[in-house]
mmCIF entry with sequence, helices, sheets and N, C-alpha, C, O atoms, coordinates in Angstrom:
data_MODEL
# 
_entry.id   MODEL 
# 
_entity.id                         1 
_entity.type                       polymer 
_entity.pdbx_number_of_molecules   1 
# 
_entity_poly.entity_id                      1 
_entity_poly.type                           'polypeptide(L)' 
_entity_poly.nstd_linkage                   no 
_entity_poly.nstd_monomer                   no 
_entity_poly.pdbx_seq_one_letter_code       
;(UNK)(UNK)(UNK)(UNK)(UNK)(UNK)(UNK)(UNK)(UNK)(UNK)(UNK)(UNK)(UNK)(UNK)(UNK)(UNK)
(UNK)(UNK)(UNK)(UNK)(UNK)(UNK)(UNK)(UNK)(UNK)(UNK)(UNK)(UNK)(UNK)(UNK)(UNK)(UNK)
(UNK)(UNK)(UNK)(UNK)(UNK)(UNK)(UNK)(UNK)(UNK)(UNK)(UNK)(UNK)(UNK)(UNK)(UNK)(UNK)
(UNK)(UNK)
;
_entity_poly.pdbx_seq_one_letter_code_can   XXXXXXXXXXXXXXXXXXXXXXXXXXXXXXXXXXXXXXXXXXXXXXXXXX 
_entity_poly.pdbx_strand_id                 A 
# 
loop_
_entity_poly_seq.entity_id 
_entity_poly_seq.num 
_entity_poly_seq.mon_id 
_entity_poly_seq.hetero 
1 1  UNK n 
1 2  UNK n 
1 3  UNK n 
1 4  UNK n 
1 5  UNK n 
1 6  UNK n 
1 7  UNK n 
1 8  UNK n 
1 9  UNK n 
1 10 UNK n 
1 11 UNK n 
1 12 UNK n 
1 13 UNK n 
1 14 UNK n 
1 15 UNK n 
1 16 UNK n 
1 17 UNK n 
1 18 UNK n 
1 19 UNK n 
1 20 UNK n 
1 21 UNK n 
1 22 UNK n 
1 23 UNK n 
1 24 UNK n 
1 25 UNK n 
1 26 UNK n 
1 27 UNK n 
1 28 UNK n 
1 29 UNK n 
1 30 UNK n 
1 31 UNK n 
1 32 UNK n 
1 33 UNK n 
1 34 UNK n 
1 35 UNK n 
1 36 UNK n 
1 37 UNK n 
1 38 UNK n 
1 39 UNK n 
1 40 UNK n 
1 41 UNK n 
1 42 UNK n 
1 43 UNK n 
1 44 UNK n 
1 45 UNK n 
1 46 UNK n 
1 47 UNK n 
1 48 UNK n 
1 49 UNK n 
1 50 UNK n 
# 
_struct_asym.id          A 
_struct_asym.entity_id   1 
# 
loop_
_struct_conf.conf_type_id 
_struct_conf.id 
_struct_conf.pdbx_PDB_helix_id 
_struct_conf.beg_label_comp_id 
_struct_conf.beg_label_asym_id 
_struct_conf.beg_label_seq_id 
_struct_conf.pdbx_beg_PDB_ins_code 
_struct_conf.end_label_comp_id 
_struct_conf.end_label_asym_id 
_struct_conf.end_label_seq_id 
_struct_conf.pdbx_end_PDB_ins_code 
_struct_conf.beg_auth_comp_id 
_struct_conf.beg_auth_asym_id 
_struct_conf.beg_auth_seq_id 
_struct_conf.end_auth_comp_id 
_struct_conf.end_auth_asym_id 
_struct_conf.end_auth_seq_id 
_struct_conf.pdbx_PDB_helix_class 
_struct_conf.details 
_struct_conf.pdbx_PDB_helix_length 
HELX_P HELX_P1 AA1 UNK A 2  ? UNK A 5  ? UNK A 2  UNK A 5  1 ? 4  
HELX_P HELX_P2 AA2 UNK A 7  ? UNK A 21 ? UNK A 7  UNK A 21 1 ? 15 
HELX_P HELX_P3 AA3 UNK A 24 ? UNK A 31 ? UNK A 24 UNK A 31 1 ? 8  
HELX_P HELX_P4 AA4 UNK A 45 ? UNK A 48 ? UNK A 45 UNK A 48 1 ? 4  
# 
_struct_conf_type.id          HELX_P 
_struct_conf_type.criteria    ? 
_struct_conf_type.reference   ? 
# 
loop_
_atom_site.group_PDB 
_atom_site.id 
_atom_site.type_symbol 
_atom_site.label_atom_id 
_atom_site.label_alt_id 
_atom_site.label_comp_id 
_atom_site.label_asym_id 
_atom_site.label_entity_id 
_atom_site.label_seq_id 
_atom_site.pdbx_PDB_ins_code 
_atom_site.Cartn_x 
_atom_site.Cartn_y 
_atom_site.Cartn_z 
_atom_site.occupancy 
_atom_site.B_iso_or_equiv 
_atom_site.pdbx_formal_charge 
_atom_site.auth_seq_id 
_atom_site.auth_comp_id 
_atom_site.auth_asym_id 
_atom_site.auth_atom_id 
_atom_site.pdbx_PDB_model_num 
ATOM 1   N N  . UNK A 1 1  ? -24.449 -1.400  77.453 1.00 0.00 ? 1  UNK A N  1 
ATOM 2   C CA . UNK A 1 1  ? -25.188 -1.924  76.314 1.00 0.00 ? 1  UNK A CA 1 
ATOM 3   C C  . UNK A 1 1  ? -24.742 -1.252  75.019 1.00 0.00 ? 1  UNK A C  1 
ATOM 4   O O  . UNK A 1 1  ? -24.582 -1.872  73.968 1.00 0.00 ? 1  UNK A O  1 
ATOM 5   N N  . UNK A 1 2  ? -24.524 0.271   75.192 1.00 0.00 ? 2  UNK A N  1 
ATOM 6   C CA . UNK A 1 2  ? -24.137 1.045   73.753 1.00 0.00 ? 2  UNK A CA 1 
ATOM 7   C C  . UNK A 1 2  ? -22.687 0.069   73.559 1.00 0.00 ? 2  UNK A C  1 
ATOM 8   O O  . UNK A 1 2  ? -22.620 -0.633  72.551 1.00 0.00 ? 2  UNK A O  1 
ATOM 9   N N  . UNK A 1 3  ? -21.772 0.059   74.358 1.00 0.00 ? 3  UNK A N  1 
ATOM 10  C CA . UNK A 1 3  ? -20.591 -0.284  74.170 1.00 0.00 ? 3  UNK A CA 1 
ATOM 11  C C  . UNK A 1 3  ? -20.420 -1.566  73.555 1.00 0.00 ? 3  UNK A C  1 
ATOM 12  O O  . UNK A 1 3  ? -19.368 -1.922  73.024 1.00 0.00 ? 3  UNK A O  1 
ATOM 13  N N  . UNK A 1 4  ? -21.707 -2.421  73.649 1.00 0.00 ? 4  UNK A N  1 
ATOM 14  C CA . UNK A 1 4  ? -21.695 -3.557  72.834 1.00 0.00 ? 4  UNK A CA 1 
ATOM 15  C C  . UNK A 1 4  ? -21.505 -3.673  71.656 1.00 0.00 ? 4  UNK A C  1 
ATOM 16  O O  . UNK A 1 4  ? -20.589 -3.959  70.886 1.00 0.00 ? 4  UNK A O  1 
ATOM 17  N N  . UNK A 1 5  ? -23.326 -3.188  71.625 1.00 0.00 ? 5  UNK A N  1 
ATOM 18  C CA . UNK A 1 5  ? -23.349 -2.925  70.004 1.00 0.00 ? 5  UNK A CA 1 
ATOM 19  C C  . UNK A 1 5  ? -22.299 -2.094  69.485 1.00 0.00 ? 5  UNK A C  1 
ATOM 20  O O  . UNK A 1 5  ? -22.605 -2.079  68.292 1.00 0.00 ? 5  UNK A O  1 
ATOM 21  N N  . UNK A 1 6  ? -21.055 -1.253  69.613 1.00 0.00 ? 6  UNK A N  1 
ATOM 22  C CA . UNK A 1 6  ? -20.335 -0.525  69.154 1.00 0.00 ? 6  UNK A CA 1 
ATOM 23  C C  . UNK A 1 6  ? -19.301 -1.129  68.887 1.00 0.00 ? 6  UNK A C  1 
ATOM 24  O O  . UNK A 1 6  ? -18.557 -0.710  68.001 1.00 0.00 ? 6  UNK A O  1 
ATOM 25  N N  . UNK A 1 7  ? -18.973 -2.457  69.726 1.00 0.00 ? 7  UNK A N  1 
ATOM 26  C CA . UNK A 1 7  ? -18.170 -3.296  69.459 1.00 0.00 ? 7  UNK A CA 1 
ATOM 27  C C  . UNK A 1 7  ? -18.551 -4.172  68.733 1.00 0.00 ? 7  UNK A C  1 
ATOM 28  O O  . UNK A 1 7  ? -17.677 -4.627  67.994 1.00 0.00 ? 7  UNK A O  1 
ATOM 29  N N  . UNK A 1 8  ? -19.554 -4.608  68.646 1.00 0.00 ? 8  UNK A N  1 
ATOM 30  C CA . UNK A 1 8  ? -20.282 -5.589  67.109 1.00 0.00 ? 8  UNK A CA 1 
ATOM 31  C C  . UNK A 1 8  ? -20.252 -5.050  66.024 1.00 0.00 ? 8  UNK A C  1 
ATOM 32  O O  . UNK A 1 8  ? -20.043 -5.601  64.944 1.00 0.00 ? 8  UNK A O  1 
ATOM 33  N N  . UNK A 1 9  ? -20.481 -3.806  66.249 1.00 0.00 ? 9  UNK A N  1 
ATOM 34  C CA . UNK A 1 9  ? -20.394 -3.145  64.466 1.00 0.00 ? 9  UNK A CA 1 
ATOM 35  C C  . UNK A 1 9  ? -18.973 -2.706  63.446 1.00 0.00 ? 9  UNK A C  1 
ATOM 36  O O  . UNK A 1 9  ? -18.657 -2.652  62.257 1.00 0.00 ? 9  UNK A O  1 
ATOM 37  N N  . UNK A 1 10 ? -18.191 -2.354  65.314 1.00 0.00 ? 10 UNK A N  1 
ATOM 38  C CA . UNK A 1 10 ? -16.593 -2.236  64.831 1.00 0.00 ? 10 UNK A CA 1 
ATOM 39  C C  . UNK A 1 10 ? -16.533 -3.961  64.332 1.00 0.00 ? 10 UNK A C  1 
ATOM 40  O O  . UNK A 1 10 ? -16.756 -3.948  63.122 1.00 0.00 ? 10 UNK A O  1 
ATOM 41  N N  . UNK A 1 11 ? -16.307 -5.503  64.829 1.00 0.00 ? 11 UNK A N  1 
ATOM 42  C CA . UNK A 1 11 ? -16.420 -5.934  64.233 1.00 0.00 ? 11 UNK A CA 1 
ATOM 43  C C  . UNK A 1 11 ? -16.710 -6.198  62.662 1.00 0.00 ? 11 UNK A C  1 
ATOM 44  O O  . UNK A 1 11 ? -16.100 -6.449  61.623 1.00 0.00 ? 11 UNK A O  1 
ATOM 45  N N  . UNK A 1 12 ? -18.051 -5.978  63.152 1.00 0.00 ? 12 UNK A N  1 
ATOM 46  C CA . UNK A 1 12 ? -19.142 -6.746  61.668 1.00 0.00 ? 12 UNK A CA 1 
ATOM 47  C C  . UNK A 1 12 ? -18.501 -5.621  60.800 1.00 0.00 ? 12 UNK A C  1 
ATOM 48  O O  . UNK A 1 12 ? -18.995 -5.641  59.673 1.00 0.00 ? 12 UNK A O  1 
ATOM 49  N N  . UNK A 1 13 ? -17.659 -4.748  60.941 1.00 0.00 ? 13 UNK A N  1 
ATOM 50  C CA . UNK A 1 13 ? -17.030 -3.525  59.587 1.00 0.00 ? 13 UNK A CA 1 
ATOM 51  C C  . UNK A 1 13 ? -15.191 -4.307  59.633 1.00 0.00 ? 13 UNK A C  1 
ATOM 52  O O  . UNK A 1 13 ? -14.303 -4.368  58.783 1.00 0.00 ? 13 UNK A O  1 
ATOM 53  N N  . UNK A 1 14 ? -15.283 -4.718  60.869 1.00 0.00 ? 14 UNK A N  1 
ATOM 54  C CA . UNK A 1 14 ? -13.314 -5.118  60.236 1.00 0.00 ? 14 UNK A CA 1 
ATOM 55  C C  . UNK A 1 14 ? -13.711 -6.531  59.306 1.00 0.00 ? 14 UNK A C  1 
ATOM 56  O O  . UNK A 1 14 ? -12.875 -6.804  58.444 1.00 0.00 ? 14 UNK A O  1 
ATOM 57  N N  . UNK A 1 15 ? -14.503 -7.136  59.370 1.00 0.00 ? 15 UNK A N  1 
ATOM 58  C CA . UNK A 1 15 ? -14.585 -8.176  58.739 1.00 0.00 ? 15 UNK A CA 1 
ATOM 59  C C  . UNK A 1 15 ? -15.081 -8.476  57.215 1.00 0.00 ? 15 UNK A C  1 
ATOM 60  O O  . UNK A 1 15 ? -14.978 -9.414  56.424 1.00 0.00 ? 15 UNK A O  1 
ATOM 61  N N  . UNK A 1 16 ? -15.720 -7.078  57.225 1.00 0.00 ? 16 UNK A N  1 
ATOM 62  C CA . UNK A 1 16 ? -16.404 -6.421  56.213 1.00 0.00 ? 16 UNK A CA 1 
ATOM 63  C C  . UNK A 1 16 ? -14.901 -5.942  55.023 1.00 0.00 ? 16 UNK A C  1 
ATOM 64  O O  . UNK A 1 16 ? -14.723 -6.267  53.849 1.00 0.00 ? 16 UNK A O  1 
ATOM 65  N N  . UNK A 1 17 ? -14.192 -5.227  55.786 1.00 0.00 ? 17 UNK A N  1 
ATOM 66  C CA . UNK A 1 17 ? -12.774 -4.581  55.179 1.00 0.00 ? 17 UNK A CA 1 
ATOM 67  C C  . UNK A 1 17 ? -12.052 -5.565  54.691 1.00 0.00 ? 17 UNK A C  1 
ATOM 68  O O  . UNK A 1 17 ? -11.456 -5.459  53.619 1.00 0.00 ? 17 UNK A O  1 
ATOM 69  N N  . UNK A 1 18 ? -12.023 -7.024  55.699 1.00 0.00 ? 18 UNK A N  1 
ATOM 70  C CA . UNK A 1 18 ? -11.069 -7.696  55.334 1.00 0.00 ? 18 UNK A CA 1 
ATOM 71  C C  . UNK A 1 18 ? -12.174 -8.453  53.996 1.00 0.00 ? 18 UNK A C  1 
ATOM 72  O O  . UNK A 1 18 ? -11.537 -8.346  52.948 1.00 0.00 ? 18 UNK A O  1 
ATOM 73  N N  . UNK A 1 19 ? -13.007 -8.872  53.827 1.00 0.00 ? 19 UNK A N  1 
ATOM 74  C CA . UNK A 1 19 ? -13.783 -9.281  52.959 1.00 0.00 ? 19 UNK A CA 1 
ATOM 75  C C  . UNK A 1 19 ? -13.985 -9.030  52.016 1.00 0.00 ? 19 UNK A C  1 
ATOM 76  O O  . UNK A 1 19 ? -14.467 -9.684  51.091 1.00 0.00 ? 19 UNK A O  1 
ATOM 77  N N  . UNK A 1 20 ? -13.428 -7.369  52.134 1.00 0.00 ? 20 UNK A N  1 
ATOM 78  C CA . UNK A 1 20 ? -13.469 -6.946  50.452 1.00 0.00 ? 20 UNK A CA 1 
ATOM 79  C C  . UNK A 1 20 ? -12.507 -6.826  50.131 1.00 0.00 ? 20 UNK A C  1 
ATOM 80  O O  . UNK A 1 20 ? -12.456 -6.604  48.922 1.00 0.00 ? 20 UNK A O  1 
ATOM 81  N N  . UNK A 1 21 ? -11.109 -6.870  50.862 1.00 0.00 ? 21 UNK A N  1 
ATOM 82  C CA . UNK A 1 21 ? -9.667  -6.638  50.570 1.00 0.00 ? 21 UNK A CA 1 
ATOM 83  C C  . UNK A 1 21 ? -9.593  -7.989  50.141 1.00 0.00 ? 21 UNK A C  1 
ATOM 84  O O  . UNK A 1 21 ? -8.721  -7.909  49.276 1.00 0.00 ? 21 UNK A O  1 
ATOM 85  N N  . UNK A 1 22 ? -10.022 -9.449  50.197 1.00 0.00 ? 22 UNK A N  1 
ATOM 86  C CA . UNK A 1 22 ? -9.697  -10.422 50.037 1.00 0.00 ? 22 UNK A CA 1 
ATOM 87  C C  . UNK A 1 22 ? -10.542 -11.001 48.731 1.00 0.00 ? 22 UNK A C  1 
ATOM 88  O O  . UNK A 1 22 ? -10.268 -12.035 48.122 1.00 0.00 ? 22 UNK A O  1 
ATOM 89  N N  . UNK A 1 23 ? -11.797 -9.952  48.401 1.00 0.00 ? 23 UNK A N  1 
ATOM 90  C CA . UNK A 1 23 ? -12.237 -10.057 46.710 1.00 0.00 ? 23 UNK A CA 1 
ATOM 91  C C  . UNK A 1 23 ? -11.916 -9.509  46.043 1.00 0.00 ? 23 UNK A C  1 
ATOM 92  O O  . UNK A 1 23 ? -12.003 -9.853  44.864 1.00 0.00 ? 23 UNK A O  1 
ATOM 93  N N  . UNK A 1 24 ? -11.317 -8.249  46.448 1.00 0.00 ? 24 UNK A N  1 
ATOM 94  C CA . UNK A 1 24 ? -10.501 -7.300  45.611 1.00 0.00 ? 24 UNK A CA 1 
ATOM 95  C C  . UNK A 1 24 ? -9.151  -7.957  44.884 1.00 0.00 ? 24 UNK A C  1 
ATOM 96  O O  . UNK A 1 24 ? -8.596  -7.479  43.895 1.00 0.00 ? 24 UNK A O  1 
ATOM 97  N N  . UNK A 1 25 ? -8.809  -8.991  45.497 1.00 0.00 ? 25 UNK A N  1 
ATOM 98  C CA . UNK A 1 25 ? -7.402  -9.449  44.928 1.00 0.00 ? 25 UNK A CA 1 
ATOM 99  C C  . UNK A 1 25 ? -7.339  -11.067 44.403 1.00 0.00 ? 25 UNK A C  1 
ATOM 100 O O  . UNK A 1 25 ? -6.341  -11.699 44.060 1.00 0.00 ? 25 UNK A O  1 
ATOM 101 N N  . UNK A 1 26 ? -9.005  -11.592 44.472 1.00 0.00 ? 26 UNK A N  1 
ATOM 102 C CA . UNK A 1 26 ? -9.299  -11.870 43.813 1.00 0.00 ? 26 UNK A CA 1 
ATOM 103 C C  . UNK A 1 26 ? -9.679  -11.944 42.237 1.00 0.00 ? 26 UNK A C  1 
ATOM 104 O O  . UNK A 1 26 ? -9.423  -12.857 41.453 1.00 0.00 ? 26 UNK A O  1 
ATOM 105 N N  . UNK A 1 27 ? -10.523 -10.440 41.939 1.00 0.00 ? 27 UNK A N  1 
ATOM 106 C CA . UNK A 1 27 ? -11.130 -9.432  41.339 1.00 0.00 ? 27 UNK A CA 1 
ATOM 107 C C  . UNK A 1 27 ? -9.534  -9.496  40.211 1.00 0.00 ? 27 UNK A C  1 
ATOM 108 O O  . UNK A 1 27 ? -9.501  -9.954  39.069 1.00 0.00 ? 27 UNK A O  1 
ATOM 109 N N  . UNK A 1 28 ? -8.293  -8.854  41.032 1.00 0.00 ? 28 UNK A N  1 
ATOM 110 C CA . UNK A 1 28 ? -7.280  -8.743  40.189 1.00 0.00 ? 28 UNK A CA 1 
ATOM 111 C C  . UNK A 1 28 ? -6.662  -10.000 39.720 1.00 0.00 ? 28 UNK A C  1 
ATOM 112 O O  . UNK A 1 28 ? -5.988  -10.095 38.694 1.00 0.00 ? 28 UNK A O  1 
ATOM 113 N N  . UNK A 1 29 ? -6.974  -11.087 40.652 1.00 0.00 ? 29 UNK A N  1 
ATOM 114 C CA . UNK A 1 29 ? -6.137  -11.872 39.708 1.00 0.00 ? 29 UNK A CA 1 
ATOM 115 C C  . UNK A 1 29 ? -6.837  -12.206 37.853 1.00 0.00 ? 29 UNK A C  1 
ATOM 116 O O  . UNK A 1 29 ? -6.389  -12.230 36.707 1.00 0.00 ? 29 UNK A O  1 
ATOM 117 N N  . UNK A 1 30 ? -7.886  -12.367 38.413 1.00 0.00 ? 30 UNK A N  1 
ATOM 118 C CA . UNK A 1 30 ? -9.257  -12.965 36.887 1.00 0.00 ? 30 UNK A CA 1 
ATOM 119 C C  . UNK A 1 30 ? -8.959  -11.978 36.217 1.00 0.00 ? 30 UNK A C  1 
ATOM 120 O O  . UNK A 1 30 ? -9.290  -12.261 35.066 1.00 0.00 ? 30 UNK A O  1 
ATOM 121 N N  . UNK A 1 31 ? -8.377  -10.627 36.248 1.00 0.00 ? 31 UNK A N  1 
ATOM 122 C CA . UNK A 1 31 ? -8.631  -9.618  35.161 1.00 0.00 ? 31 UNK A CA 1 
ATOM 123 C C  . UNK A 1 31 ? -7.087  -10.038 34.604 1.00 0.00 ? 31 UNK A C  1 
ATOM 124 O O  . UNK A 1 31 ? -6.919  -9.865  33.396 1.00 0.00 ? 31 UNK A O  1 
ATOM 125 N N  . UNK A 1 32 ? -6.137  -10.485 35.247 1.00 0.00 ? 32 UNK A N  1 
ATOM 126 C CA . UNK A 1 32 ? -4.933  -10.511 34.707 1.00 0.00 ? 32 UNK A CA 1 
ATOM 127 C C  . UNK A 1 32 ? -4.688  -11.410 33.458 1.00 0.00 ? 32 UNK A C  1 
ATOM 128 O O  . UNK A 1 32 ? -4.889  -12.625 33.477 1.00 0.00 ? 32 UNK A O  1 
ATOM 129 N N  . UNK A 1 33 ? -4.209  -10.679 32.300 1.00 0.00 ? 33 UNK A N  1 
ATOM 130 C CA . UNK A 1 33 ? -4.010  -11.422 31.140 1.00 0.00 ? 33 UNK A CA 1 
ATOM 131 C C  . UNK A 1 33 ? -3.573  -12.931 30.834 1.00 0.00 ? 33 UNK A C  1 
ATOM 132 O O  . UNK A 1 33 ? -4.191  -13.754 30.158 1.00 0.00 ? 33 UNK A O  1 
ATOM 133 N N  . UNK A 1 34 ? -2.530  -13.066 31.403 1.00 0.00 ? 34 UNK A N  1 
ATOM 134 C CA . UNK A 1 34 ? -1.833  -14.275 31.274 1.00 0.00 ? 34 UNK A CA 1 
ATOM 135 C C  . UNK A 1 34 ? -2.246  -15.542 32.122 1.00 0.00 ? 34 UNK A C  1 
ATOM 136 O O  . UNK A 1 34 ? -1.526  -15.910 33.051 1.00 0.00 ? 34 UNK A O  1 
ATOM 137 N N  . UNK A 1 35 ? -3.522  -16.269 31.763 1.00 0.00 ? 35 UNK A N  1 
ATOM 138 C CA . UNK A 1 35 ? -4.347  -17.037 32.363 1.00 0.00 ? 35 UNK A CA 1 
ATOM 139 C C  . UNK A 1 35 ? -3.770  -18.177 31.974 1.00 0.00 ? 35 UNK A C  1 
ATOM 140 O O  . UNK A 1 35 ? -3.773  -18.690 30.855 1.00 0.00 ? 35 UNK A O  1 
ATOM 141 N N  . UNK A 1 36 ? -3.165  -18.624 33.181 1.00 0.00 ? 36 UNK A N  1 
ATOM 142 C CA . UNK A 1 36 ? -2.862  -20.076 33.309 1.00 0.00 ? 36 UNK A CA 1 
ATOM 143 C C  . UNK A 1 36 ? -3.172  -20.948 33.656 1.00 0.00 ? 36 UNK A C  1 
ATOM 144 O O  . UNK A 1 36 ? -2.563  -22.003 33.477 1.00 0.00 ? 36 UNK A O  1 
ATOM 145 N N  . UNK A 1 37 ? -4.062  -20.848 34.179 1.00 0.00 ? 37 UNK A N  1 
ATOM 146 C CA . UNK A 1 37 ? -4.751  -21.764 35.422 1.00 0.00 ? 37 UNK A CA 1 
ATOM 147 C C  . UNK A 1 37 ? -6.122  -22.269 34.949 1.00 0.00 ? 37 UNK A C  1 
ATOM 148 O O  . UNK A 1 37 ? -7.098  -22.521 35.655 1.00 0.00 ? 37 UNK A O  1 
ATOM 149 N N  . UNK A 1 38 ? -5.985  -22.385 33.375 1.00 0.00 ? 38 UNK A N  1 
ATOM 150 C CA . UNK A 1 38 ? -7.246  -22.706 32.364 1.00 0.00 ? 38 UNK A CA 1 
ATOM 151 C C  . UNK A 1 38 ? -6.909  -24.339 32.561 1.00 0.00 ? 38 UNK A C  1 
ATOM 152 O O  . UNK A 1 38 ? -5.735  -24.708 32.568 1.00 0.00 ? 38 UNK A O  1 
ATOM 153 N N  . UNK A 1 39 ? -7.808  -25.117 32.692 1.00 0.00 ? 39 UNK A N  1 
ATOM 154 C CA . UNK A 1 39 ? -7.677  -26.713 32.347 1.00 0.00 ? 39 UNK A CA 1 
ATOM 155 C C  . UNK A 1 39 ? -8.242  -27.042 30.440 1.00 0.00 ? 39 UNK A C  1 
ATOM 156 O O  . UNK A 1 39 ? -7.972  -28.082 29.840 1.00 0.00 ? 39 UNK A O  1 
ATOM 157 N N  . UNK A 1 40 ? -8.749  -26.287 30.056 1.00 0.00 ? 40 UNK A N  1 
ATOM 158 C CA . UNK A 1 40 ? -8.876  -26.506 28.808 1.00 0.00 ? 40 UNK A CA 1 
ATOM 159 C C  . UNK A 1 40 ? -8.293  -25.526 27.898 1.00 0.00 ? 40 UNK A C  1 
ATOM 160 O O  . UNK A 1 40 ? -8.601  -24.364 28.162 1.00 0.00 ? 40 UNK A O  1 
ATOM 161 N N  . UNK A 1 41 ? -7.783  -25.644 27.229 1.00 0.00 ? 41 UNK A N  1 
ATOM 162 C CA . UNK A 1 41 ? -7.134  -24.072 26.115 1.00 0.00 ? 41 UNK A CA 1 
ATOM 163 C C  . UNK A 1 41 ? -8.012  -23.086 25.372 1.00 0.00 ? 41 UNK A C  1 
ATOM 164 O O  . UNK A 1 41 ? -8.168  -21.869 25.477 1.00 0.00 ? 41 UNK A O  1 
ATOM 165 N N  . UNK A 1 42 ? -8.782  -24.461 24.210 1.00 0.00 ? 42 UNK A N  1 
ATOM 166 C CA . UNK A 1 42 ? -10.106 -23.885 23.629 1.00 0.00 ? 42 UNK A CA 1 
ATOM 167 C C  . UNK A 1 42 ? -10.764 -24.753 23.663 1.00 0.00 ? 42 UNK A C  1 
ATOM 168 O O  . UNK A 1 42 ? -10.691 -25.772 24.351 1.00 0.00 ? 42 UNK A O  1 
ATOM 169 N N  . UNK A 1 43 ? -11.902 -24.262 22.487 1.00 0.00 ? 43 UNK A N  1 
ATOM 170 C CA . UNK A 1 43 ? -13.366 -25.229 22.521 1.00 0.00 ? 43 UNK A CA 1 
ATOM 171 C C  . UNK A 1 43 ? -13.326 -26.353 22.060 1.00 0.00 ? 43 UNK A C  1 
ATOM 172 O O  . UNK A 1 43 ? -14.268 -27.020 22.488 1.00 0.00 ? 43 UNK A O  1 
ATOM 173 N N  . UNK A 1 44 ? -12.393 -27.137 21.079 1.00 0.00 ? 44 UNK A N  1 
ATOM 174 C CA . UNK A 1 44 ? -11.731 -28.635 20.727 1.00 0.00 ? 44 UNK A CA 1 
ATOM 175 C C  . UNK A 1 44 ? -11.256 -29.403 21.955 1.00 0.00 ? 44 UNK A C  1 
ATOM 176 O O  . UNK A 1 44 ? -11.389 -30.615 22.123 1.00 0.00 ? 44 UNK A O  1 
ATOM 177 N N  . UNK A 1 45 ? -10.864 -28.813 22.528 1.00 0.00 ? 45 UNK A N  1 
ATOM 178 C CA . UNK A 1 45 ? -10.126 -29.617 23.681 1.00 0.00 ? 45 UNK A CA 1 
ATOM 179 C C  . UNK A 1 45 ? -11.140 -29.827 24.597 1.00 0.00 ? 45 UNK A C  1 
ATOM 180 O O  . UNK A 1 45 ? -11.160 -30.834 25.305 1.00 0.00 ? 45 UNK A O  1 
ATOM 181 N N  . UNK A 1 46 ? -12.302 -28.639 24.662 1.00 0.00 ? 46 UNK A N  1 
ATOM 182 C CA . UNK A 1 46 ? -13.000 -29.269 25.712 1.00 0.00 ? 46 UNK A CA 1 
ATOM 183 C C  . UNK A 1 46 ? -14.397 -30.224 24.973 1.00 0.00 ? 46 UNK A C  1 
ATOM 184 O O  . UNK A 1 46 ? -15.366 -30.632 25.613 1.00 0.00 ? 46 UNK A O  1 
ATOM 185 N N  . UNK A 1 47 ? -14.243 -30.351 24.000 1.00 0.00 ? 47 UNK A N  1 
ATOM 186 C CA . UNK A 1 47 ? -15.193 -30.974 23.405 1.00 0.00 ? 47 UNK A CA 1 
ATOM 187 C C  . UNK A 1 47 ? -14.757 -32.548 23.309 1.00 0.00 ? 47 UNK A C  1 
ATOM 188 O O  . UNK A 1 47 ? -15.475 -33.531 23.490 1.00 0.00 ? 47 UNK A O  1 
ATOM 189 N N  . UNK A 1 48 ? -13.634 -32.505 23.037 1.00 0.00 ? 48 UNK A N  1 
ATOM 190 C CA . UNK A 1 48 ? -12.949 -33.636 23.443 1.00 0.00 ? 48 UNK A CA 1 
ATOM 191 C C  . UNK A 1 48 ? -13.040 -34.594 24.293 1.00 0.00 ? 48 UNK A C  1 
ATOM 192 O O  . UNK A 1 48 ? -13.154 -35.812 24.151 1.00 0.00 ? 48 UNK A O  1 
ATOM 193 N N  . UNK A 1 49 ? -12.959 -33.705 25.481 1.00 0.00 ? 49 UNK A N  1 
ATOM 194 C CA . UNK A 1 49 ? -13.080 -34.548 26.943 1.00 0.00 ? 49 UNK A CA 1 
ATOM 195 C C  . UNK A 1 49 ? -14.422 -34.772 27.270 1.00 0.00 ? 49 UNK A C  1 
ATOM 196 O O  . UNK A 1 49 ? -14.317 -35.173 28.429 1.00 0.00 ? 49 UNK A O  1 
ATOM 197 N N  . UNK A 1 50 ? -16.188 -34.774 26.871 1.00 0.00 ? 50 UNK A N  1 
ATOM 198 C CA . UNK A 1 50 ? -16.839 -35.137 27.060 1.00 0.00 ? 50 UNK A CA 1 
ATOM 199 C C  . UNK A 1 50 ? -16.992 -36.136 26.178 1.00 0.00 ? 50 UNK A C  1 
ATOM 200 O O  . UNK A 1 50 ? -17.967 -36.884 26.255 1.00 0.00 ? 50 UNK A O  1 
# 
């Protein structure tokens, strides 16, 4: 029974690791300057399209 739960928690923590390794590089892309991946430029353009 210990060996279970010890294996659920090793789990529920690798998934945990990978979960934050995979917002973390998220996290870096949004901070990165050169944002390209904008569909509007500025506030004319999006005023525009409504």
């Amino acid at each position: 029974m210990i060996k279970a739960i010890r294996r659920l928690f090793g789990l529920f923590a690798f998934f945990a690791l990978i979960f934050g390794a995979i917002k973390s590089v998220f996290d870096w892309i949004a901070r990165s300057e050169d944002d390209n991946h904008e569909i509007f430029t500025d506030e004319e353009d999006r005023e525009d399209a409504l």
